[in-house]
N, C-alpha and C positions, 0 to 999 in steps of 0.2 A: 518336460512331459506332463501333460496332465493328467492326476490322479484321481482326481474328486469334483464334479460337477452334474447340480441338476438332476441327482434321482440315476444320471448314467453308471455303470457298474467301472470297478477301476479293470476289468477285464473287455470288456465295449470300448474302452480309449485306449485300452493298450493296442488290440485290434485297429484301430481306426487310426491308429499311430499317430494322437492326437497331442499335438505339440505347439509351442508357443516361443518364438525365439527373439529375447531382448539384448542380444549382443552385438545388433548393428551398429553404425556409426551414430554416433551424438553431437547433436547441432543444438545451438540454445537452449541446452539441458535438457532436448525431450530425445527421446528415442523413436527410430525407425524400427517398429515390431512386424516380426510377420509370424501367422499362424499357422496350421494346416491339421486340418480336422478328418481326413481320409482321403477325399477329390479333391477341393479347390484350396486354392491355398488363397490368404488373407493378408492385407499389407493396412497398419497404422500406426499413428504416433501417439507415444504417451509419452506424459510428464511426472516423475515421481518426486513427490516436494517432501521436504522437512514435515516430521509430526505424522504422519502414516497416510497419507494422503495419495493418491495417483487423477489423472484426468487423461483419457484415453479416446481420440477421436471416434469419428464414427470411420469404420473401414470399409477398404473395397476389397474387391474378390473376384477372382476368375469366374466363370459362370458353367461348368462344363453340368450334364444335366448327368448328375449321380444316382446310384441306383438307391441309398439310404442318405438323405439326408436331415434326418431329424438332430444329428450331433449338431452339424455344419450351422440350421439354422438357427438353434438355439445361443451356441458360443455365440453367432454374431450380433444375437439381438442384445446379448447379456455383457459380450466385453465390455461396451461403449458408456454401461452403467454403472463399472465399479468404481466407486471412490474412495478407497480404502486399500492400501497392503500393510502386510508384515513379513517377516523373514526369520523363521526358527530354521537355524539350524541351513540343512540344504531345500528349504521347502521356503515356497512364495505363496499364500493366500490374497488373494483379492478378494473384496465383500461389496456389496453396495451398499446403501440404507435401508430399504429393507430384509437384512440378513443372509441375502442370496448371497453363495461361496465357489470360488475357483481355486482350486488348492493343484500347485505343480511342485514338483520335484525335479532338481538338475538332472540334465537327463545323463548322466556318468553317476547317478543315486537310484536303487529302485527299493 
C-alpha cells in the first residue's frame, strides 16, 4: 500500500486504494510489477540490484477516462524515475536523485 507520495495525504491513497504489487513471478531477476492507483491499473518490470539500487521501466496502463486522476498521473510519471530503495522493517521506500519519495507499507501492515 502506498503511504507517502508527492504532497498526496496518506488519507487520499488510502481512499484511492493506492497499491503497488511486487509479488509476481521473476524472470532474470527483474519483477513483473503492477500498480493501481484508484481506475486504471499499471503493469512494469523492475530490477532490484545489490547496494540499494532498483531500475523500473517505463509502464503501461489501462486508459479508462477517470474522474480524478491527478494520483494516477503523477505515480506514473514518478515510478519510472526511482533509482533507489530500502526496506525498514515492513516498509519499501523508493527515491530518485533528486530526493523525490514513495514510501509503501505491506499491505497485511498499516
Amino acid at each position: 500500500m502506498l503511504i507517502s507520495f508527492d504532497g498526496f495525504s496518506k488519507e487520499q491513497l488510502v481512499a484511492h486504494k493506492a497499491e503497488m504489487n511486487l509479488t509476481a513471478s521473476m524472470v532474470d531477476n527483474k519483477i513483473q510489477g503492477n500498480a493501481y492507483m484508484g481506475c486504471n491499473q499499471m503493469s512494469f518490470v523492475s530490477e532490484f540490484k545489490k547496494g540499494g539500487k532498483v531500475k523500473i521501466s517505463t509502464g503501461v496502463s489501462t486508459m479508462k477516462a477517470c474522474q480524478d486522476m491527478n494520483l494516477e498521473t503523477s505515480f506514473q510519471k514518478k515510478i519510472e524515475t526511482m533509482t533507489k530503495y530500502s526496506i525498514e522493517g515492513h516498509f519499501l521506500t523508493l527515491s530518485d536523485d533528486r530526493g523525490n519519495t514513495m514510501k509503501f507499507v505491506a499491505a497485511d501492515w498499516d
